[in-house]
C-alpha positions as CSV (number, residue, x, y, z in Angstrom):
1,X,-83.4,-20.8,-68.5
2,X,-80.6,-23.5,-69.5
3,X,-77.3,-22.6,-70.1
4,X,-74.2,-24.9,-71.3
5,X,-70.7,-23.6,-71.2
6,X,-68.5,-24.9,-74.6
7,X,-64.5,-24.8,-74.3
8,X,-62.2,-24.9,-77.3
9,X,-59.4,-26.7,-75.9
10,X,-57.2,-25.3,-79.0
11,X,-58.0,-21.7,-78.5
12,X,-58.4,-22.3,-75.0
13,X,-61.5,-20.5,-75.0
14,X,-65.1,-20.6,-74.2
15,X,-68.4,-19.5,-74.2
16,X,-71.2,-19.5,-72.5
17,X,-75.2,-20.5,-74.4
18,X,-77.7,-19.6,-72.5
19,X,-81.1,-20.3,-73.9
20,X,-84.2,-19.0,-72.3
21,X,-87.7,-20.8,-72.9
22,X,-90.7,-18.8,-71.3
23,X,-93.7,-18.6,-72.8
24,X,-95.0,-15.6,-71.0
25,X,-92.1,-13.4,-73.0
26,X,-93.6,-11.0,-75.3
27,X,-90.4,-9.4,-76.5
28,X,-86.3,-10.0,-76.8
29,X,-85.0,-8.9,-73.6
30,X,-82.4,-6.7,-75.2
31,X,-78.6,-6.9,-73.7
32,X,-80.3,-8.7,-70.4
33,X,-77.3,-11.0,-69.6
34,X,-74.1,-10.0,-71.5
35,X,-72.7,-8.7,-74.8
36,X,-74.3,-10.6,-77.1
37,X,-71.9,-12.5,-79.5
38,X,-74.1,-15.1,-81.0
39,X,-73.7,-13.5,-84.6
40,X,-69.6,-14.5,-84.4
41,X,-70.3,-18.3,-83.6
42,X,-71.0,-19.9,-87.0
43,X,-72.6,-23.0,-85.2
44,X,-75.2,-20.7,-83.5
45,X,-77.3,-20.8,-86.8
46,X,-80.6,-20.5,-85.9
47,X,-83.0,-17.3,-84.8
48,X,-81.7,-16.4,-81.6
49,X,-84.5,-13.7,-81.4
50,X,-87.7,-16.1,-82.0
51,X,-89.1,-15.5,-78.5
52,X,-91.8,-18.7,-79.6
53,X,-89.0,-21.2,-79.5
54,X,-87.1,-19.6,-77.5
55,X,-84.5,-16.8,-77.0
56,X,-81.0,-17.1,-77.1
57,X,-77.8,-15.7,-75.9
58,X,-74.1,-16.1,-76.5
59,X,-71.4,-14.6,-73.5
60,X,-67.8,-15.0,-73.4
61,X,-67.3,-17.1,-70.4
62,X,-64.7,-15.1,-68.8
63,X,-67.3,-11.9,-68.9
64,X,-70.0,-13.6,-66.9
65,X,-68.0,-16.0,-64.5
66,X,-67.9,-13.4,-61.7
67,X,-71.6,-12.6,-62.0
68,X,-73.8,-15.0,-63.0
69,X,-71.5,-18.2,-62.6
70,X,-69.7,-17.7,-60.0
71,X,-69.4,-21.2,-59.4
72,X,-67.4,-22.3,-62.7
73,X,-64.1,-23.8,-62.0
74,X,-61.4,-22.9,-63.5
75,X,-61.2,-25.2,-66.2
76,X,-64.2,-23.9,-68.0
77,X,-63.2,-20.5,-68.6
């Protein structure tokens, strides 16, 4: 699994792209990580199902600090 976290400075928002690449997956992991908002990010534009290339999902930052990123500072949330 990767995962990048991307901040809009304006809105003083983020969120959190975590992309998982196994090729032993043989269906979506549905919900697995966090309330999936991939469908309100216009720039997420691709099939963020197709377990071939690779699922995707798309978490408010400040909804998975405490428990899978613990770690973050501040300044990324």
């Amino acid at each position: 699994m990767t995962w990048k976290v991307v901040k809009d400075p304006d809105l003083g928002s983020s969120v959190t792209i975590f992309m998982i690449n196994n090729p032993h997956l043989t269906s979506f992991p549905e919900n697995a990580l966090c309330d999936d908002i991939c469908s309100l990010i216009r720039w997420v534009d691709w099939d963020v199902k197709d377990i071939h290339k690779g699922v995707t999902f798309c978490c408010f930052t400040s909804d998975i600090r405490n428990s899978l990123l613990p770690f973050l500072p501040d300044a990324a949330v």
